[in-house]
C-alpha positions, 0 to 999 in steps of 0.5 A: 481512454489512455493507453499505455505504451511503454511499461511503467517501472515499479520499484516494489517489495512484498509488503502491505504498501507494495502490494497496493500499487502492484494490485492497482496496476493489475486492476488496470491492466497495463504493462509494468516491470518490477524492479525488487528493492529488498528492503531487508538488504538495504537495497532502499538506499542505494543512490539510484534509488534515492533519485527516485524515492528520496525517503528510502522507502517503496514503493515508487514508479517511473512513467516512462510517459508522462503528464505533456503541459497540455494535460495530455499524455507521453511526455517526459518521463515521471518518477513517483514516490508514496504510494497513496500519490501513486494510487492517486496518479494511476487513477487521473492518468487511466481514469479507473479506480477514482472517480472523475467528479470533485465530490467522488474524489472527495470520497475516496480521498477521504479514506485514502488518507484514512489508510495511508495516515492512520490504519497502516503506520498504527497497524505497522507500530502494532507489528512491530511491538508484537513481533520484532521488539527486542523486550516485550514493551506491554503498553506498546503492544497494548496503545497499537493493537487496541487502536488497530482494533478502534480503526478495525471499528472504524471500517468495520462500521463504514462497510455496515451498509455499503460494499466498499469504502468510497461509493464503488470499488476504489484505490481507498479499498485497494490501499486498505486490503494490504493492511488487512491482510496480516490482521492475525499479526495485529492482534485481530480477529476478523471474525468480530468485524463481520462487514470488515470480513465480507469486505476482505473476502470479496477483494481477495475473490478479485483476479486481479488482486489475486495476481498483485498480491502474488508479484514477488510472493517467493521472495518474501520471508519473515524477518521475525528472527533475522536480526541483520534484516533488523538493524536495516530497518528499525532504528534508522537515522538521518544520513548524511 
């Protein structure tokens, strides 16, 4: 088993997709420090941090002790960004949470990639127009909710006969609970996913998501009505 010597770096902020690498690490029960980007400020595009992450957005980790060439570990340093490749690293550098053989890999990649292309930027798109949009956009906030609603379905159906997503308990599932978590702001009711619901209840039940998702909770505030916070996160540009 690897053991972890140093601690890995974070760079994280509250967020659905922070929240998946703080619980991951967690789970696994190695050392971190948390370095706070606060994405409402700006902080994701400060230079050192684009070293790091080149698509200004967390999170990311930096591996103090790295992948050698030989496969081993403790070699030079790693920084990683997107959070489903960093799900992906944590599992094969710690051997936990993803599984060893190609067609459980398989499985779990699967619905990883379900999350990471469909679930949060369609649930994150039905935040936006229901929330933060300066007009009231109807067929916005109707195209998002009714498809956060179709892929709801969609879980919901998978968990019908079986506990978590990808045969047991998995980064599929860890990056999937964060997205859940705001479901009301989505325009959903768990109570008409009840396989969904069960699956949720049991997660939140977990300590170690317990512990993940409370990382930085204090700093967490809504941006509804904060308009400078706004204007750093919406409507972005290529920069020079």
């Amino acid at each position: 088993m690897t053991t972890q010597t140093l601690p890995i770096e974070l760079y994280y902020w509250p967020t659905p997709n922070g929240w998946k690498i703080s619980i991951m690490l967690e789970e696994l029960g190695v050392p971190y420090t948390v370095k706070y980007v606060n994405i409402g400020k700006g902080e994701q595009f400060e230079p050192s941090f684009l070293k790091i992450a080149p698509n200004n957005r967390m999170p990311a980790i930096v591996d103090p002790e790295g992948p050698t060439a030989d496969g081993g570990w403790g070699g030079e340093p790693i920084s990683i960004f997107e959070s489903g490749a960093i799900l992906q690293y944590l599992g094969r550098k710690f051997g936990k949470l993803y599984a060893a053989d190609e067609r459980g890999r398989a499985e779990v990649d699967q619905w990883l990639f379900w999350q990471v292309g469909g679930l949060g930027p369609m649930a994150g798109q039905a935040h936006h127009f229901r929330q933060y949009a300066p007009e009231t956009n109807t067929y916005g906030i109707d195209r998002y909710t009714n498809e956060v609603n179709r892929l709801y379905g969609v879980m919901n159906k998978r968990l019908a006969d079986r506990e978590f997503l990808a045969g047991g308990y998995s980064i599929a599932d860890i990056a999937s609970l964060g997205w859940i978590k705001p479901h009301k702001n989505q325009g959903q009711d768990l109570e008409d996913f009840h396989h969904l619901k069960r699956w949720y209840e049991t997660l939140l039940a977990r300590p170690a998501v317990i512990a993940g998702l409370a990382v930085g909770e204090e700093r967490r505030r809504s941006i509804v009505d904060d308009k400078d916070a706004q204007k750093v996160l919406f409507g972005q540009r290529a920069r020079a």
